[in-house]
Structures are given as C-alpha cells and as structure tokens.
N, C-alpha and C positions, 0 to 999 in steps of 0.2 A: 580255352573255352570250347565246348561240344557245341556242335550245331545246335542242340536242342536247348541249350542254356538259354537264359536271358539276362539283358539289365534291367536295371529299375523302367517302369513304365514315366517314358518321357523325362520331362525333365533337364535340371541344370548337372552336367555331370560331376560328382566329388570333387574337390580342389584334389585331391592327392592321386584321380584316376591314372592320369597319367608318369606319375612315379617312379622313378627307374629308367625311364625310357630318354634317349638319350635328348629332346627337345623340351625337357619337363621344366616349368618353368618359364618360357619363351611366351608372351602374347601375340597373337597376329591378327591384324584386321585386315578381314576377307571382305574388298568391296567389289569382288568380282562377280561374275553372273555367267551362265551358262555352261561349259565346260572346261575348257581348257584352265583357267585359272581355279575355279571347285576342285577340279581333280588336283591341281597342288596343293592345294588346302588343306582336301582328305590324307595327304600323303604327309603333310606336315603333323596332322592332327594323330593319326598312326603311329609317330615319330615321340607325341607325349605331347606337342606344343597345344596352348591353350585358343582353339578359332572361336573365334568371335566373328560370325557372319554377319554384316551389314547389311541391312537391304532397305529398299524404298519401302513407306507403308502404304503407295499405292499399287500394292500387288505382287511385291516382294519380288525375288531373283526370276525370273522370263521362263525359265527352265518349269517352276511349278505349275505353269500353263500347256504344258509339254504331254503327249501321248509317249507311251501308253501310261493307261490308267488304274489302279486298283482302288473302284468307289471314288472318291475325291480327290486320291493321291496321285501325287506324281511319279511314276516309278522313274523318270529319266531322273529328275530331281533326286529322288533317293539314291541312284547309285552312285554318287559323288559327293554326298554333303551329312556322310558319318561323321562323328566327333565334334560336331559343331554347336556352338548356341546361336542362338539368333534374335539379331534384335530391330526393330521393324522402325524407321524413323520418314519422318517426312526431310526429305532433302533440300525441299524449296522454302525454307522456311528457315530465319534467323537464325532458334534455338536450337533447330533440325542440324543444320549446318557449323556451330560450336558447340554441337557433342561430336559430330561426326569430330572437329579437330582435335576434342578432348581425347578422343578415344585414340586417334593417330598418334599424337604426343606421348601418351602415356604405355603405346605398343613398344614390341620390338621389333616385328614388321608391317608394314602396308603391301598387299596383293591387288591391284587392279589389273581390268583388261578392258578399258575404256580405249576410242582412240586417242592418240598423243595429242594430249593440251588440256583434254576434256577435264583431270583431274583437278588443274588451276581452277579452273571455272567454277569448282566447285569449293573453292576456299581452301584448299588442300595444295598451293601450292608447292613444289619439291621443297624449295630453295626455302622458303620461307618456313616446312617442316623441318629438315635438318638443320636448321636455325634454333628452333624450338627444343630438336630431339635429337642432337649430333648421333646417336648412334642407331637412329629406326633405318633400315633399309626397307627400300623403298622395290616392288615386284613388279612389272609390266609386262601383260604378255598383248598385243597386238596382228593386225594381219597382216600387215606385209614391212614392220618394221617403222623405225622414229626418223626416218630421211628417203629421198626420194620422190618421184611421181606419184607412186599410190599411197604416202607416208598418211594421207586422211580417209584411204578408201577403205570401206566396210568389208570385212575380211572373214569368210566361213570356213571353216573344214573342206568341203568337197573342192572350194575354189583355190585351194590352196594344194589339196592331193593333183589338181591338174596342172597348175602353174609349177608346183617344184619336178613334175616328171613320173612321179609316183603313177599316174593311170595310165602313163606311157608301156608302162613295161607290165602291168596288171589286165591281165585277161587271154580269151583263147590266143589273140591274135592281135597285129599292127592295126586291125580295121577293128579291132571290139575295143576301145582302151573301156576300164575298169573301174569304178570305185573301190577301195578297200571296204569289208561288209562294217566295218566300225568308224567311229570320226579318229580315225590314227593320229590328223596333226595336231586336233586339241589334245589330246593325250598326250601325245612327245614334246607340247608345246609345256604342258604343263608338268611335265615328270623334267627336263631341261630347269622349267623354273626353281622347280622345289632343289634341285641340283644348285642351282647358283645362291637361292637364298641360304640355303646351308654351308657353303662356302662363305659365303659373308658373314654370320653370325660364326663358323668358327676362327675365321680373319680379322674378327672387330678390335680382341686384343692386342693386334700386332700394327692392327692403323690407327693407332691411336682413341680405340673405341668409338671409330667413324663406322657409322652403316655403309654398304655403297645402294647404288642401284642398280637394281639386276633388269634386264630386259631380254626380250628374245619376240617371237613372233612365229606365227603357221607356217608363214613362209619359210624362215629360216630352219624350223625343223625338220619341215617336209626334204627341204636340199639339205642338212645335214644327215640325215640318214638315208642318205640315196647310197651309200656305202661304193661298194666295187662297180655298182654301175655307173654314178655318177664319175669315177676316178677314171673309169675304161674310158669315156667321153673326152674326159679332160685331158686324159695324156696321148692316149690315137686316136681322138676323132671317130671313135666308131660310137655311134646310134642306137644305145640296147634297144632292143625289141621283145615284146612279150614271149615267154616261151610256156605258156599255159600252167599246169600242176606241174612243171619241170622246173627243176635248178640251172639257170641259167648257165651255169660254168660246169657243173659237175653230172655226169651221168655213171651207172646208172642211180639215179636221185630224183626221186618224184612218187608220181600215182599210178599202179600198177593193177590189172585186172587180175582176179585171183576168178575162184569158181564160184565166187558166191559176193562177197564185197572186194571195194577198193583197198589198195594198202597202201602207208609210203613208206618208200625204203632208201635208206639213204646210204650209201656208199661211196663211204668220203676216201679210203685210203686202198693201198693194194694189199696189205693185209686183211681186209674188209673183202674188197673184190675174191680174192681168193678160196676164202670162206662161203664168201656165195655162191658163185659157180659150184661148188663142191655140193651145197646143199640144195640147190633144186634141179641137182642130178644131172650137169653140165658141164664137167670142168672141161671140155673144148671149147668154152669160152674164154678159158683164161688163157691159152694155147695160142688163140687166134690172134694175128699180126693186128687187123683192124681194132680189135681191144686191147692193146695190150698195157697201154699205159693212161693215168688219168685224161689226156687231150686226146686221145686218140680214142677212146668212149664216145668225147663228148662230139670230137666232129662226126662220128657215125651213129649218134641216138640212135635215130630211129631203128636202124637194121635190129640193133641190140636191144630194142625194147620189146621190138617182135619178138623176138626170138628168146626174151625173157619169159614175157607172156605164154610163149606156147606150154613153156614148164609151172607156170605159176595156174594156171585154169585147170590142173589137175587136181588141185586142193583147195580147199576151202581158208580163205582169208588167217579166219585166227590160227588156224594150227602154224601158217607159214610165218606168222608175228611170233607169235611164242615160240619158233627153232629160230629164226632169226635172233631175236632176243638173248635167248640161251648163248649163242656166239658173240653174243658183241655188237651187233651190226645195229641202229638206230631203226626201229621202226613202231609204226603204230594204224590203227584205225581212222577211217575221216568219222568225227562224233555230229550229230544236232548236239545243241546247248541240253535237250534233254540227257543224251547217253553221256554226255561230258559230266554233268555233275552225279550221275550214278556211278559212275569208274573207280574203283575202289581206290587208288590212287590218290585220286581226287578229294574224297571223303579221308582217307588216312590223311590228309594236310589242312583239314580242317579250314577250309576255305570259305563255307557257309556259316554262317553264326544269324540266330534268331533274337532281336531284339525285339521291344514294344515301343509303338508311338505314344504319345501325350494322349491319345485317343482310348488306350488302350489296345487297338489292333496292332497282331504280330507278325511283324518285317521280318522274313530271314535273306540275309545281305549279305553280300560279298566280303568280308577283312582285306584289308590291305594284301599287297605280296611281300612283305619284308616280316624276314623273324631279327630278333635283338638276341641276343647271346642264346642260342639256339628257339628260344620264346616266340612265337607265331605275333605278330601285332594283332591286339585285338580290335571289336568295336565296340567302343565304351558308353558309348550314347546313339542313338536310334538320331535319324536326319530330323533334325526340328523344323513343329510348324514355324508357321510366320511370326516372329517376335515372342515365341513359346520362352525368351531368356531375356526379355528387356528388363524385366524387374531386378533379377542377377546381375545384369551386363550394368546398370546404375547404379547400383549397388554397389558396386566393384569399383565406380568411380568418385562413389565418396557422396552422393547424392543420397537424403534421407528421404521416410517417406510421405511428405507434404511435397517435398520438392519432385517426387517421382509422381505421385499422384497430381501435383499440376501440369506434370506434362503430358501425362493418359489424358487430363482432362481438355488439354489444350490441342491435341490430337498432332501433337509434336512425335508424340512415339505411339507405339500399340502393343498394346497386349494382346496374347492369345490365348484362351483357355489356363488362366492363371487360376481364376475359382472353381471351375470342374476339377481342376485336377489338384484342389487343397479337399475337395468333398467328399 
C-alpha cells in the first residue's frame, strides 16, 4: 500500500482483510489500556489476528484522554490501536460483565495489563475461563511482575527504565542518568507479549489444545534487555556507567563532529578500522600501538576521537557518510522525526500509510515493522472511535437486533457514530 492510499473510511474491517497473514483467523480480546499491552495488540492485528478492543463505556482506554491532540483525537491513542474494533461496554454492570465473558470464551486470546488479581474481580476468572475455554490463552503484562513486594504496585514506563538500570547507563554522564526519549519498557513489554502469545497458539496443538498463560512485566523487560551491560555486572562486578553518544565497548563507534553536522560511525571490526583510517587520510592510526586492536581503541577513546575529529572537520558530514557507506563501514546522520520520515530510505519501505477515521478525517500512520513473505504489513483499518464496532462485535456473537438494541437502550454497551456513518 502507498502512503497516499487509503482504507475504507472507519468502519468494521472486511472479515477476510487479514487473509493470508499468518494470525488470520485468530480472535483476541484486548482488555488492555495504554500501551504496553495496545502495542501487542497492534502487532498481533499486523499479524492478520482479528482485535476486538474492549473498553469501559465510561470513557473508553486512558490513552484517548492523552496529548498530543489532533482536534479531538488522540494521537498517543492512534499510534497503537491500528486494526482494531472497538466495542464500548459498561463493566459495572451484570450484562456489561457476561458479554465481557461471552466474548473471552468465545476468543482465542485474552490480553490484559491490569494489576494481578484485578482480572477475577471482574468475573473473568483465569481458572474458571480455561474451564470454560481449555484452549484461550490468557496475556498479562504488569509492572513489576505476579510475586513479590511490589507484585500490587502500580507500575509506569519511566519507573521501570530506572528500576531495571536502563537510565544508569543513559545520558552525558554517571551524574545526568537519562530517560530513553520513548516509553521503551511498554514497548518491549509488549513486543515480549505478542512473542509468547504466538508461541502458545502455535504450541496449543502439541498441549493438548491447552492455551497457556503468557505473562511478563516492565520490569522484566527493562532487565532483560540490559544485554552486555547487565551480563558485565553479573559476572565481574563491574558497574556500567553512561558513556554518552559512545558505544560502550567498541571505539571508534559513536557521534563524531564533521564540518557541518554530527555523524555516527560505527566500526565494529579491523577490517572496518582499516578502511577508515585510509579514508579520512590517516592510515597512522592504524600503525599506532595504542590503536591497534579492538580493546585497545576502546581503553584510549578519547585521544582517538580527537584525533579522528581533526580529519573529520575538514568535510562536511554527508560527503564522509556516503564514502564511508561506499566501503562498508555503518554510518548515518542524527535525523528530527521530521528529516527521518523524508529519508528516501524510509519512504522506499513504505512505512507511512494514510488511512480515514469514522469521522472521515485522514490519519497517515505508522504500519507495523514486519513484512510476511516479502509483503510490508499493512494497516487495514484506521484506530477506532469508542465502540465505532459494538454493533459488529454483537453481531459476531450471535446477538440479533432487539437484543443489541436493548442493550444501546440499557446503556450496557455504546455506540459511536453508527448513523452518521450509514448517511
């Protein structure tokens, strides 16, 4: 799909939109909210699976209250909750609460990120679902995990980038620690989930057609992707400490002043190294004892980056990307979000696609990052308003329409813009 394409304005997506794709088929009930567990969703929804968004109909997922804003919309909301429908129920309420179980039974996964217990409470016991539905696998993602002291405490992204060590090693210095500029742990928390729910739906056949329950938490993503730092710790005792635009182990590899912008240059091997020196008119760097081998770069950064920089301020940034380039060697530009999605690169992988809301205004959104047998994932349906698919999503469960209409009328469910958008 072109960026400049569109899908149908708003709307229940085709039964057969997702087709082909290796999740087609699959129903999942998204009773999550915010992000980490949305962005599993999205990623499942990318994948062909059919999301079915749950939300309260006092006000729907937290998120759609969220800056920033375009007119009414939520854009934090939109950039997670492609391929979805959405169906708006009242939760505190008898019938509110046996659809919510109809709908879990009748899935093939459940996604929440309530804290651990919350879900009982809401009539959605585990034990008494996989009683009902031996094969729904059941998705939890949490802050700090289903045991333990904090196994009830309220758990965000940022508190969680600091607790697993992540803004330890993020920033100029041991005295500046860092946030990452994005919520990284909901995302890993939720890229993790969608990871284990896919392993269980392709494992159901070999356990008997049991779903399992998949869980994970902020916390545990944030410490599992602590990679080589966290391992340096573990096995010598040693303390990472921030090393700013630098690669913590490898030099030279980082951000480097040219004559005009910054560049990063990465030179990972000594075939790499060699190449370098050569091209920005130095090869007595390679020569030199104190460079000569990977570790022996890195214990001498600084001298060598001086001493890079004096050949690098001769030229102006891109011409030294594009010779760099030409050899092999990893480098690029630091972009804004603006020059990022101009980058012809970027635009050749079709990463922007424009859809239309229920509104008729037009979203151009992020696609997934996954292609299926060379095929880009697309986005097949624009993020829906609030309950823009409750008539569908009833529908789907065998409910006609007095019995859907009694429950709009009983304010069990809600509708959104069903008649503007039949006009």
């Amino acid at each position: 799909m072109a960026p400049d394409d569109t899908v149908p304005d708003g709307g229940a997506a085709p039964a057969a939109a997702g087709a082909g794709l290796p999740l087609a088929g699959f129903t999942v009930m998204d009773l999550s909210r915010a992000l980490a567990g949305p962005y599993c969703t999205a990623l499942l929804g990318d994948l062909g699976a059919d999301i079915i968004k749950v939300e309260s109909a006092k006000g729907g997922d937290s998120t759609r209250s969220w800056p920033p804003f375009e007119d009414e919309h939520s854009l934090y909301f939109d950039s997670t909750n492609r391929n979805k429908q959405s169906i708006a129920v009242d939760f505190y309420t008898e019938a509110g609460r046996q659809l919510l179980w109809d709908l879990a039974v009748s899935a093939d996964v459940l996604v929440e990120n309530f804290r651990p217990g919350v879900l009982a409470t809401m009539g959605l016991d585990p034990e008494a679902l996989r009683a009902a539905n031996p094969g729904l696998v059941i998705a939890s993602v949490s802050g700090f995990g289903t045991t333990g002291p904090l196994a009830q405490a309220a758990g965000l992204d940022q508190v969680a980038q600091g607790m697993s060590g992540l803004m330890s090693v993020t920033g100029p210095d041991a005295d500046s620690p860092t946030r990452v500029g994005v919520p990284v742990m909901d995302l890993y928390a939720g890229v993790f989930t969608a990871v284990g729910i896919c392993a269980s739906l392709a494992g159901r056949a070999g356990n008997g057609g049991q779903g399992h329950e998949v869980g994970t938490s902020l916390l545990e993503a944030g410490l599992a992707v602590s990679a080589f730092q966290g391992q340096n710790y573990l096995s010598t005792g040693t303390v990472p400490v921030p090393q700013g635009n630098n690669h913590p182990v490898l030099s030279p590899y980082g951000v480097f002043r040219t004559a005009d912008i910054p560049a990063i240059i990465a030179v990972g091997n000594q075939a790499h190294w060699k190449k370098f020196c050569a091209i920005i008119g130095a090869p007595e760097l390679e020569e030199d004892p104190r460079f000569a081998l990977g570790r022996d770069r890195s214990e001498h950064r600084a001298e060598l980056t001086e001493l890079i920089e004096q050949q690098l301020v001769r030229r102006p940034g891109l011409e030294w990307i594009e010779e760099f380039r030409a050899a092999g060697i990893p480098t690029g530009p630091i972009y804004t979000y603006a020059q990022a999605f101009e980058d012809p690169q970027v635009q050749a992988l079709d990463m922007v696609q424009t859809v239309k809301r229920l509104d008729g205004s037009a979203l151009p959104l992020l696609r997934g990052p996954l292609s299926i047998d060379g095929t880009a994932t697309g986005v097949r349906k624009a993020p829906p308003a609030l309950g823009e698919d409750t008539r569908t999503v009833l529908e789907g469960l065998g409910l006609d329409e007095a019995q859907i209409a009694g429950l709009v009328a009983a304010g069990i469910v809600q509708e959104h813009g069903r008649e503007e958008s039949r006009s």
